[in-house]
DOSE-414345 format. One record per residue: residue number from 1; x, y, z of N, C-alpha, C in turn. Coordinates in nm, 3 decimals. Example, Ala and Ser with C-alpha at 12.3 -4.5 7.8 and 13.67 -1.06 7.14 Angstrom:
DOSE-414345
  num      nc1      nc2      nc3     cac1     cac2     cac3      cc1      cc2      cc3
    1    1.319   -0.569    0.780    1.230   -0.450    0.780    1.320   -0.330    0.780
    2    1.285   -0.225    0.708    1.367   -0.106    0.714    1.290    0.003    0.787
END
This chain:
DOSE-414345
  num      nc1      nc2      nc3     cac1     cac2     cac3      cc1      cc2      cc3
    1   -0.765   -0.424    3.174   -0.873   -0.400    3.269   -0.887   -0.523    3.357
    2   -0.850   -0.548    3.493   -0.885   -0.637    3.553   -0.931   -0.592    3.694
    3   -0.995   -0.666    3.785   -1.086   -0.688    3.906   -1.227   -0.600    3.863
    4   -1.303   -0.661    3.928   -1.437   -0.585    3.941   -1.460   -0.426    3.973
    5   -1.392   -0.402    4.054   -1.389   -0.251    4.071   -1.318   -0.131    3.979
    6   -1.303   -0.180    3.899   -1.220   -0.068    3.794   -1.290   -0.093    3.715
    7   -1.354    0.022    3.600   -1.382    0.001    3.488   -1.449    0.119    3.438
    8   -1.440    0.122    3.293   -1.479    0.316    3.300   -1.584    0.364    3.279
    9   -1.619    0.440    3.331   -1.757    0.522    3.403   -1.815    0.654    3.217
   10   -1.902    0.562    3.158   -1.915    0.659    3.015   -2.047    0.752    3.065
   11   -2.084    0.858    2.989   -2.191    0.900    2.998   -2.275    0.851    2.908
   12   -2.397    0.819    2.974   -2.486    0.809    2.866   -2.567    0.841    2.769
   13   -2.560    0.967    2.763   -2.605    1.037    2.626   -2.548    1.018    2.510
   14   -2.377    0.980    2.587   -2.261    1.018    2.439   -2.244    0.880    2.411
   15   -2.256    0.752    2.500   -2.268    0.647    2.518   -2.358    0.533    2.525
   16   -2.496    0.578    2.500   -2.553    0.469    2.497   -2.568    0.334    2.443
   17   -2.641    0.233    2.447   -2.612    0.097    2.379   -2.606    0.139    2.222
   18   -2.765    0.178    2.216   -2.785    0.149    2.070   -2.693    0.270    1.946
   19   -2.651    0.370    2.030   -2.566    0.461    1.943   -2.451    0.366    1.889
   20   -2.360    0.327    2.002   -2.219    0.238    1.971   -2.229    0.122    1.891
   21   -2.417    0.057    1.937   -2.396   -0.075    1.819   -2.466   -0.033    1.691
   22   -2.502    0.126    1.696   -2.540    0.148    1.553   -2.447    0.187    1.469
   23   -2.349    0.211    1.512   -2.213    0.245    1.486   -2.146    0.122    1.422
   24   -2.150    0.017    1.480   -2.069   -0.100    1.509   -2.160   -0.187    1.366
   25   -2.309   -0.109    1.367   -2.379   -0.202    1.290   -2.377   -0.176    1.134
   26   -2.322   -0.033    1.094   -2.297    0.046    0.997   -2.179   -0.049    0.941
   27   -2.052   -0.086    1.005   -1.914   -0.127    1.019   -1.977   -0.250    1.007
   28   -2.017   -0.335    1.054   -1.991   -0.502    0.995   -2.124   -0.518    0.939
   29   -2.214   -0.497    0.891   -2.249   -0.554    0.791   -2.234   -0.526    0.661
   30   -2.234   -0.679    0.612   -2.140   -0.754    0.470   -1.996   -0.783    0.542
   31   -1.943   -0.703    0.656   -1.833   -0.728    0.682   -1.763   -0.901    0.669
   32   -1.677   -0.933    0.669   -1.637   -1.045    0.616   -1.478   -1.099    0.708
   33   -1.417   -1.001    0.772   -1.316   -0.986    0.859   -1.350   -0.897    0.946
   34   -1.287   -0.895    1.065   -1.243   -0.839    1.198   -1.360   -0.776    1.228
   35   -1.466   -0.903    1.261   -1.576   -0.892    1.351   -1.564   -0.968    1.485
   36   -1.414   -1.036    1.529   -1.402   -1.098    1.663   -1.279   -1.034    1.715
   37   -1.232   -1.052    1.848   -1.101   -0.986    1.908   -1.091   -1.119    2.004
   38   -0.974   -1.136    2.026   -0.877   -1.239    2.098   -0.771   -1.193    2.175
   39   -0.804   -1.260    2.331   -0.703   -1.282    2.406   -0.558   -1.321    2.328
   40   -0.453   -1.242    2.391   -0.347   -1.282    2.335   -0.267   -1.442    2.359
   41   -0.351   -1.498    2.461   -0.306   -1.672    2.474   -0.457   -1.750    2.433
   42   -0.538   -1.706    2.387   -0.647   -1.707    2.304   -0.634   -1.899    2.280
   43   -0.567   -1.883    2.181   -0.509   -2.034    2.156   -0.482   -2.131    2.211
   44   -0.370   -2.093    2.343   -0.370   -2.206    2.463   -0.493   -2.230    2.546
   45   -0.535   -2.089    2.566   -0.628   -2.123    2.689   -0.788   -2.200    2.630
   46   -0.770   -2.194    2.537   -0.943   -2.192    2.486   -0.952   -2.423    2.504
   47   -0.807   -2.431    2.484   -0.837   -2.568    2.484   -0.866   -2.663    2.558
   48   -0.866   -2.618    2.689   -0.964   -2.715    2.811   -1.060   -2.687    2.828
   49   -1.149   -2.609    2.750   -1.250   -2.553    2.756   -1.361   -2.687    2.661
   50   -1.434   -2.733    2.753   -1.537   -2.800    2.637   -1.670   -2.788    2.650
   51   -1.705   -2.710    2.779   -1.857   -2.651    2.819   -1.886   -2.528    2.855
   52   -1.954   -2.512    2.778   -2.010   -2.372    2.799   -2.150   -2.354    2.846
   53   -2.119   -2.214    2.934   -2.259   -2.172    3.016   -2.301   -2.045    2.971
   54   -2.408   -2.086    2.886   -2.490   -1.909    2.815   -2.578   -1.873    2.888
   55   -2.553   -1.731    2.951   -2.579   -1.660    3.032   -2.706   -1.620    2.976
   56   -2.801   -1.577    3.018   -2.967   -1.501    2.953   -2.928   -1.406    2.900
   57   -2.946   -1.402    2.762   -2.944   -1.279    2.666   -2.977   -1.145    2.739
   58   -2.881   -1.029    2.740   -2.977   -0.916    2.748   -2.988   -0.867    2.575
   59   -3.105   -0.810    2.646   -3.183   -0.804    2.492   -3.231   -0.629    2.525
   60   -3.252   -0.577    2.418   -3.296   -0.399    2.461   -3.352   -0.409    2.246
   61   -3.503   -0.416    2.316   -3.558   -0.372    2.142   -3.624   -0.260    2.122
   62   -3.602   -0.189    2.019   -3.635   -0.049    1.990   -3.768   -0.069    1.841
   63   -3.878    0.005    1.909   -3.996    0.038    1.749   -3.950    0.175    1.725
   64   -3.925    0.173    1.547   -3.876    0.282    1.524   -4.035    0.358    1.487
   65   -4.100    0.426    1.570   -4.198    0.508    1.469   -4.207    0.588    1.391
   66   -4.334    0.624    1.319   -4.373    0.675    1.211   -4.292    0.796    1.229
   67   -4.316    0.900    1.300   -4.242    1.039    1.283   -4.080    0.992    1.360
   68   -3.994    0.875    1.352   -3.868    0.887    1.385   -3.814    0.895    1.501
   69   -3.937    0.883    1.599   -3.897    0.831    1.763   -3.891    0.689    1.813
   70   -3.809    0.636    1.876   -3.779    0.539    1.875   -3.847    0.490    2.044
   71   -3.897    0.357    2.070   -3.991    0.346    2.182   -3.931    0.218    2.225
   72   -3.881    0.210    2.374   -3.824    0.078    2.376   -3.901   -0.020    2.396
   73   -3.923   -0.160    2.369   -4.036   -0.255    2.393   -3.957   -0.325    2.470
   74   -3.983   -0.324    2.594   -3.911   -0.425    2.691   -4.018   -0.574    2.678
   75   -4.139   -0.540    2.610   -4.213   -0.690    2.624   -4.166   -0.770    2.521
   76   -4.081   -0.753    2.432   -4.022   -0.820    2.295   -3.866   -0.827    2.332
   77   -3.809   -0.785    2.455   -3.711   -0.818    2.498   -3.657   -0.999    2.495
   78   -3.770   -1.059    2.566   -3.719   -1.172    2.647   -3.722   -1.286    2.482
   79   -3.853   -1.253    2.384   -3.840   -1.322    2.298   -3.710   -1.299    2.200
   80   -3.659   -1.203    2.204   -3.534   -1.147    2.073   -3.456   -1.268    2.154
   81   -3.416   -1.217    2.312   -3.275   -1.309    2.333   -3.297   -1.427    2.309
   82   -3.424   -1.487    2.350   -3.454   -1.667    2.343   -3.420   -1.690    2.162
   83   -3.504   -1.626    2.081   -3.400   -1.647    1.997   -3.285   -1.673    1.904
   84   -3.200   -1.586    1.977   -3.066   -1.560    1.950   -3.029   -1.659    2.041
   85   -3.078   -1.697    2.154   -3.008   -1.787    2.274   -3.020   -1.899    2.169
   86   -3.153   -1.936    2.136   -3.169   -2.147    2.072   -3.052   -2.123    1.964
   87   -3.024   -2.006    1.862   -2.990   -1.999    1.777   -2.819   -2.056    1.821
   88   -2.772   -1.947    1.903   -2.602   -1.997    1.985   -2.611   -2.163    2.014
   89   -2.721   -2.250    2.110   -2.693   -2.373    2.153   -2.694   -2.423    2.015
   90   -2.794   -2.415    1.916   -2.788   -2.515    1.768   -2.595   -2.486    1.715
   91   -2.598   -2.365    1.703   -2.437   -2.348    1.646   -2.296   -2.353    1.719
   92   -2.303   -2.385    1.811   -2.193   -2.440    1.935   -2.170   -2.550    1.970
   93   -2.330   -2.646    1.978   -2.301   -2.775    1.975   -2.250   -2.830    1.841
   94   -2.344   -2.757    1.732   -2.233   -2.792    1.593   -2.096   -2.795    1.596
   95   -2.048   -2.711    1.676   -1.892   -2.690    1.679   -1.819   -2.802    1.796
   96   -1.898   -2.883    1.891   -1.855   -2.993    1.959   -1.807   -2.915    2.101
   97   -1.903   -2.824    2.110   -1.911   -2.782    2.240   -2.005   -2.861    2.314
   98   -2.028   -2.876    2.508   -2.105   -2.925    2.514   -2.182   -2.801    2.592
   99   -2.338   -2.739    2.577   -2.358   -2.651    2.595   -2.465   -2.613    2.684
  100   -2.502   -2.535    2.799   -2.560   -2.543    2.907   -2.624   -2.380    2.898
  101   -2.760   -2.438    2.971   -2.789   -2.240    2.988   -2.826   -2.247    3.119
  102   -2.768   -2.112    3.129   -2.825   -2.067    3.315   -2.981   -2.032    3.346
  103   -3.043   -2.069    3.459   -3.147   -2.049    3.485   -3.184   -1.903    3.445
  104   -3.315   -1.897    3.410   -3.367   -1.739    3.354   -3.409   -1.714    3.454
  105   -3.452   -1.781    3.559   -3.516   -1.756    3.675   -3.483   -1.678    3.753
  106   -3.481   -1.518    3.797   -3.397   -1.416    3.853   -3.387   -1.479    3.979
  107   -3.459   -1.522    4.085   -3.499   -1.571    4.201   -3.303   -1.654    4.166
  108   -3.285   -1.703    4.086   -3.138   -1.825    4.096   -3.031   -1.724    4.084
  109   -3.016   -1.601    4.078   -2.942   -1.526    4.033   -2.872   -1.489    4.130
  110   -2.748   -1.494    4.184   -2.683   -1.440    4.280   -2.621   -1.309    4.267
  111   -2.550   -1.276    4.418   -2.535   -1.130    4.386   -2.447   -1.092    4.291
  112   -2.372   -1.265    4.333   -2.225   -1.214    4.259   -2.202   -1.252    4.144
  113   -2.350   -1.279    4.030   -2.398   -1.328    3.922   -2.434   -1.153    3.888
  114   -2.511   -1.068    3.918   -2.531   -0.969    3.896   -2.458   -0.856    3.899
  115   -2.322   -0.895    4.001   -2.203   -0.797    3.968   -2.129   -0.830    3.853
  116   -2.136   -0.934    3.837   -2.041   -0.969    3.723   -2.094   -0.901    3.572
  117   -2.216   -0.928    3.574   -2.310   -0.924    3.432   -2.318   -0.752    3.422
  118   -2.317   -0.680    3.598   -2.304   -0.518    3.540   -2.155   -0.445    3.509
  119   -2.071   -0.538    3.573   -1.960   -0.498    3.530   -1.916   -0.565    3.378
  120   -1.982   -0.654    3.319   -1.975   -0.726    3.192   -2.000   -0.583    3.080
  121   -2.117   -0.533    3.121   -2.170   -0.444    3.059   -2.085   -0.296    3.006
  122   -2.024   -0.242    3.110   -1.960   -0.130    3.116   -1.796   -0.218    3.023
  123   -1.765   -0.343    3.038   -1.665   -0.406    2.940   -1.685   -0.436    2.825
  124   -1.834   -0.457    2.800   -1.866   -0.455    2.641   -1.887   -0.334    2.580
  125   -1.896   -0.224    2.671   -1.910   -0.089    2.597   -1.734   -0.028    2.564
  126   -1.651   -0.075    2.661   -1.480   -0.018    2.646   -1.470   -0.134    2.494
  127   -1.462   -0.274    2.483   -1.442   -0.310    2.371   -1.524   -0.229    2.258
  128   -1.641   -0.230    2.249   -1.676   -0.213    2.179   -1.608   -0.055    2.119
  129   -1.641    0.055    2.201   -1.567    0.201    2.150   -1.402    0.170    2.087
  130   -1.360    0.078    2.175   -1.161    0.079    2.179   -1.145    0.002    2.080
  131   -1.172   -0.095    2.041   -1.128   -0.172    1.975   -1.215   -0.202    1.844
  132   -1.372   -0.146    1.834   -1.392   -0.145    1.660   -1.427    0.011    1.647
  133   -1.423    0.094    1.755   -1.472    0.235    1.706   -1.606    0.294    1.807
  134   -1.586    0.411    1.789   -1.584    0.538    1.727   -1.425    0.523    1.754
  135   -1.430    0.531    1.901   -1.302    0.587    2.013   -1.201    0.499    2.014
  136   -1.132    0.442    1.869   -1.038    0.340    1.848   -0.901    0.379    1.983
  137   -0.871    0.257    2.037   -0.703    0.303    2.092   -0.656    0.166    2.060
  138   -0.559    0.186    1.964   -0.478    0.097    1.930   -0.394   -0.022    1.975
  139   -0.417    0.051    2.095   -0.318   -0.072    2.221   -0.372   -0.211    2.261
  140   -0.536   -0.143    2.283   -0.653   -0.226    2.282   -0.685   -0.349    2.199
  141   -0.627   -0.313    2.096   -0.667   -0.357    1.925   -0.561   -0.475    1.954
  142   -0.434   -0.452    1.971   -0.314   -0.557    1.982   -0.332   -0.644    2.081
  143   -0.347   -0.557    2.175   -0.305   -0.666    2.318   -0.457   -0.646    2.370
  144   -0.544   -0.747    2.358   -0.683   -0.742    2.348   -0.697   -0.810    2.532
  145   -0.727   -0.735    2.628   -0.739   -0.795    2.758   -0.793   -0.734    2.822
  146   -0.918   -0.786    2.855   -1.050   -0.754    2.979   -1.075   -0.847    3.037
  147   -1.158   -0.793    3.179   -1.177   -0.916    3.270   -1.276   -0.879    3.317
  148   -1.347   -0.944    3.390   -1.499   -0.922    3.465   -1.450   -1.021    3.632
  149   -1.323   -1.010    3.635   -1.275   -1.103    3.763   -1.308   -1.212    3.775
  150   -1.289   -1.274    3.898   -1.257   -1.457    3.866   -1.447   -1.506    3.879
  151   -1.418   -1.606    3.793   -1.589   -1.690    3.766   -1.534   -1.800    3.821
  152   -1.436   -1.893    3.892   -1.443   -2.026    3.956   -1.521   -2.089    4.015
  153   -1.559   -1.970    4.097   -1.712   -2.059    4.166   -1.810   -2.090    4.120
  154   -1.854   -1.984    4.061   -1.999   -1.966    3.948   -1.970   -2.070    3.845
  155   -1.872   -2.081    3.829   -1.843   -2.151    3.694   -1.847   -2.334    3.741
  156   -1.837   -2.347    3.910   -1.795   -2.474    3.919   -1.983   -2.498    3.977
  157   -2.039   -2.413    4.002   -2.185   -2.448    4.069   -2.257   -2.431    3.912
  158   -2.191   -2.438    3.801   -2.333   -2.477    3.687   -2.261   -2.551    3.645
  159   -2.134   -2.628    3.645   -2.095   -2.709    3.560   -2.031   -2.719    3.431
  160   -1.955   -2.600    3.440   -1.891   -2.541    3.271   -1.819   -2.537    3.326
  161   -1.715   -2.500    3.201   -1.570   -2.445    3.168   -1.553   -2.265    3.150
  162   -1.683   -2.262    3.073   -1.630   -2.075    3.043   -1.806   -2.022    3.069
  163   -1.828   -1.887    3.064   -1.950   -1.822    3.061   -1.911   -1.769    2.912
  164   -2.044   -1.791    2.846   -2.092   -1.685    2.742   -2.175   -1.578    2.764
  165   -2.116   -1.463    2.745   -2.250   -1.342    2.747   -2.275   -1.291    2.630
  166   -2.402   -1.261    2.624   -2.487   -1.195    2.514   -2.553   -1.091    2.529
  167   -2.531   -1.006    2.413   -2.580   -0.922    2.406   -2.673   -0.871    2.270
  168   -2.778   -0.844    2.294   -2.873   -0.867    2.149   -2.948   -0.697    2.112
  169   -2.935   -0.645    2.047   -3.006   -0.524    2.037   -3.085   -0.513    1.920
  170   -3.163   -0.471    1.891   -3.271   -0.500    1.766   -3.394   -0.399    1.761
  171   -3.395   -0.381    1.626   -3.456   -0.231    1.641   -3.510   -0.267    1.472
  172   -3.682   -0.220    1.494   -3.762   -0.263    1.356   -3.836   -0.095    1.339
  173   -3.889   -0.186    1.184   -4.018   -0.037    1.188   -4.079   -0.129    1.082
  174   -4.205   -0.073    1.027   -4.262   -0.150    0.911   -4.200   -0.165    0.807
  175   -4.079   -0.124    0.741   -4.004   -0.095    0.663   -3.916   -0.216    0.612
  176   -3.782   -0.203    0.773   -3.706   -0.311    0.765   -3.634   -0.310    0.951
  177   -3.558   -0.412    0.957   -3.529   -0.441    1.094   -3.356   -0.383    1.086
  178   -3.312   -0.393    1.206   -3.174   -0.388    1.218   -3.101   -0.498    1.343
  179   -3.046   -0.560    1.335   -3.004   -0.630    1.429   -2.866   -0.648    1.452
  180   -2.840   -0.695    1.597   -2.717   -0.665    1.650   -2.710   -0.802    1.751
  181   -2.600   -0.855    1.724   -2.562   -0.861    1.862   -2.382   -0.969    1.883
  182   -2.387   -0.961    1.987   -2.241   -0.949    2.029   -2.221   -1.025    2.162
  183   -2.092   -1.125    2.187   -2.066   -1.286    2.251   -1.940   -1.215    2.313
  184   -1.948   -1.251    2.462   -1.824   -1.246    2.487   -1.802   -1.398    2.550
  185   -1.647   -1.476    2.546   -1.641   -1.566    2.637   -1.492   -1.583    2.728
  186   -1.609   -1.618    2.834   -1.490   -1.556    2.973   -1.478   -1.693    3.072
  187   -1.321   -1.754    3.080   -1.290   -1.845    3.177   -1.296   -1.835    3.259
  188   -1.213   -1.928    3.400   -1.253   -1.938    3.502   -1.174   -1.819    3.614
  189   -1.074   -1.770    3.492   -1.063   -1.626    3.557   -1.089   -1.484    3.560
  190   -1.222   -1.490    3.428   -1.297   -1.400    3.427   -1.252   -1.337    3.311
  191   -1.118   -1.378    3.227   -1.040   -1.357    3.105   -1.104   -1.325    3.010
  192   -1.156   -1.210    2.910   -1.278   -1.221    2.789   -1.141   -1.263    2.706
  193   -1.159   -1.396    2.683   -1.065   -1.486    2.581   -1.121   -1.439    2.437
  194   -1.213   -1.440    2.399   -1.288   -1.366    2.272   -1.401   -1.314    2.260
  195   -1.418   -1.261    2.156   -1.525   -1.152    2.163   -1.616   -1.125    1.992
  196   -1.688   -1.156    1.974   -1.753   -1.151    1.849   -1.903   -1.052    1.851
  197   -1.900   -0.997    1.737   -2.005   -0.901    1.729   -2.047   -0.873    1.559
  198   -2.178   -0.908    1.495   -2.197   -0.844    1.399   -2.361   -0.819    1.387
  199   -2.353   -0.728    1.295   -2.537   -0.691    1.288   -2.588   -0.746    1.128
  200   -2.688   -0.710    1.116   -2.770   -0.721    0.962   -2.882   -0.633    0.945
  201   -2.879   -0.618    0.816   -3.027   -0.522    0.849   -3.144   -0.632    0.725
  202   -3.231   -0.625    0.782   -3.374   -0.712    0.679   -3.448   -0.678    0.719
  203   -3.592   -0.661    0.601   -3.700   -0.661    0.666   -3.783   -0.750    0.746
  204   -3.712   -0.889    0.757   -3.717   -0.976    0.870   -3.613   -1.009    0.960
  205   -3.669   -0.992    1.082   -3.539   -0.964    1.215   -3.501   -1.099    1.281
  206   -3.520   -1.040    1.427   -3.492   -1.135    1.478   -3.639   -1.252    1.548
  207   -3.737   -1.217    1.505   -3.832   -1.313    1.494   -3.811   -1.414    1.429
  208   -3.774   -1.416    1.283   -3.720   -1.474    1.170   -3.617   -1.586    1.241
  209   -3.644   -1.758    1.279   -3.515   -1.855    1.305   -3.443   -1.815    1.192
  210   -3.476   -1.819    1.089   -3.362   -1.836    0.964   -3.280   -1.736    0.960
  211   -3.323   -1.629    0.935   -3.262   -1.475    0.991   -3.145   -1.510    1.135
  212   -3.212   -1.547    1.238   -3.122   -1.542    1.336   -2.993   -1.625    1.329
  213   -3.024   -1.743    1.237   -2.939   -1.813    1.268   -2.842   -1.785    1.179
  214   -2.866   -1.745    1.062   -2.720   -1.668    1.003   -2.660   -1.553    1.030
  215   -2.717   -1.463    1.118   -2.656   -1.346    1.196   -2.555   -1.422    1.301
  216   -2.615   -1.561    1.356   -2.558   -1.584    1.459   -2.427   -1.688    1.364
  217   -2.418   -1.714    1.274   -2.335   -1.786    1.203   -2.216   -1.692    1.161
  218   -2.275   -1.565    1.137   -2.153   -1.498    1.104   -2.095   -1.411    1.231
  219   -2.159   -1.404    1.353   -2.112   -1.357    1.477   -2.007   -1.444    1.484
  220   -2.053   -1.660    1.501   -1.962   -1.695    1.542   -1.847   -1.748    1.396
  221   -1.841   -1.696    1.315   -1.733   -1.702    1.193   -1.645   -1.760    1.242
  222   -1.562   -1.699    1.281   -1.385   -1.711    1.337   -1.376   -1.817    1.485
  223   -1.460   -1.863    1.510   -1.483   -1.911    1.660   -1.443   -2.084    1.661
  224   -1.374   -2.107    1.755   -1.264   -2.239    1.734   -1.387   -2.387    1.756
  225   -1.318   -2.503    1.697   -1.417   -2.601    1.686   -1.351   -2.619    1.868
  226   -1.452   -2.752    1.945   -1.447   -2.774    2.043   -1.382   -2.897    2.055
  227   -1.399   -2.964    2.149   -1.307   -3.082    2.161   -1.378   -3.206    2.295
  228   -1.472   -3.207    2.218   -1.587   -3.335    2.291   -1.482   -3.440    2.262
END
């Protein structure tokens, strides 16, 4: 999949977020292997890489209610990603990254910041179906390559090496929580060099630092030390 203008058009009934990462969330938790996917030069390229720019979480949280309808809370949105966001800078700089976040401030957001992040979107839904399921294609699985087109500029006006995107989905009831979420990181040619995703379920979510930060420990499992 490469340039901005290609990329595949799902429906959303059969496709929505939280179906595929409830899917995805069934499948890795306890999981213990093949919760990340890699560029096939994965290895070479990742190593001039020593800053990273984490993009503002999108976040989509669901109250499961009493009779089994689910209500989205967009006002518990911005706190899930912040979150999951402090949670990524504590465990990246551990890894000797040096680590930067982009303004939350929409007003800083360019256009071509917002094409990227909707075409990001429609690429985290093809990984996600192709390569852990429902809609496995095997080809996908081997030769692991998406793009969201070139980030050079964007990438040279904040001062990094690669963009991280996030994606956080999280869904409670009085009961217990479910949580999700899922990293892509993309160089300066827009390359998703890797890709990590796992969920948990507790009756403490993603409010919970402690909670978050081992969801986010086992998202980034497999994820290479840096080189400060």
């Amino acid at each position: 999949m490469k340039g901005r203008g290609s990329h595949y058009q799902f429906k959303r009934y059969l496709y929505c977020p939280f179906f595929i990462a409830g899917v995805l969330l069934f499948c890795l938790i306890g999981c213990a292997t093949s919760t990340d996917r890699c560029h096939p030069e994965f290895n070479h390229r990742i190593q001039p890489i020593k800053t990273l720019c984490l993009l503002p979480p999108e976040a989509i949280v669901y109250e499961e209610l009493p009779d089994g309808r689910l209500k989205q809370r967009s006002d518990r949105s911005e706190a899930a990603g912040l979150s999951v966001q402090q949670a990524l800078m504590t465990e990246l700089t551990a890894r000797d990254f040096r680590v930067l976040t982009y303004p939350v401030d929409p007003t800083h957001r360019t256009a071509e910041l917002q094409e990227v992040l909707s075409l990001y979107r429609a690429v985290n839904k093809s990984i996600q179906l192709h390569t852990f399921g429902p809609e496995v294609f095997a080809a996908k699985q081997t030769q692991f390559e998406y793009s969201v087109g070139p980030l050079e500029t964007l990438l040279q006006q904040n001062g990094a090496d690669a963009f991280v995107f996030v994606r956080v989905l999280y869904r409670y009831s009085l009961q217990q929580s479910r949580s999700f979420v899922s990293l892509g990181l993309a160089d300066t040619t827009g390359t998703i060099l890797w890709y990590g995703a796992n969920g948990s379920r507790e009756v403490a979510g993603i409010e919970d630092p402690h909670k978050t930060t081992l969801l986010v420990k086992k998202v980034l499992m497999n994820f290479p030390e840096g080189r400060l």
